[in-house]
N, C-alpha and C positions, 0 to 999 in steps of 0.2 A: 832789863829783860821784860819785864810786866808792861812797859808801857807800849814795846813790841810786837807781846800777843795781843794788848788792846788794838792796835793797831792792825795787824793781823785779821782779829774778829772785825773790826769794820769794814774789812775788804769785802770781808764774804757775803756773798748772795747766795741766796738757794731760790732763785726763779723756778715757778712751773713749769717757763717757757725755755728747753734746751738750748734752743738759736740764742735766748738773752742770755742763758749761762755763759754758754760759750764766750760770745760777744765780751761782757763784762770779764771773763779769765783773759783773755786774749790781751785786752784793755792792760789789765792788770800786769799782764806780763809782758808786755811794750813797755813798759812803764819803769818796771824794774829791769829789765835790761839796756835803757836809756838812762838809769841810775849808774847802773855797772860801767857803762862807756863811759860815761863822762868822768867818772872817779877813776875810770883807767886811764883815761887821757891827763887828768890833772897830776898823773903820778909822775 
């Protein structure tokens, strides 16, 4: 679980710039939901 939140805490950005925030979540969340598919496919 710890190395999780590490993991977690690295994702995160707090840019000044909202469009980069955005951008970088967006990233993020492609990202894990191309996790999700593919470990649903392999099931």
């Amino acid at each position: 679980m710890n190395e999780l939140l590490r993991l977690a805490r690295s994702f995160r950005c707090d840019p000044a710039d909202s469009r980069q925030a955005f951008a970088h979540r967006l990233r993020i969340g492609l990202a894990i939901a191309a996790l999700i598919l593919i470990l649903s496919l392999l099931r």
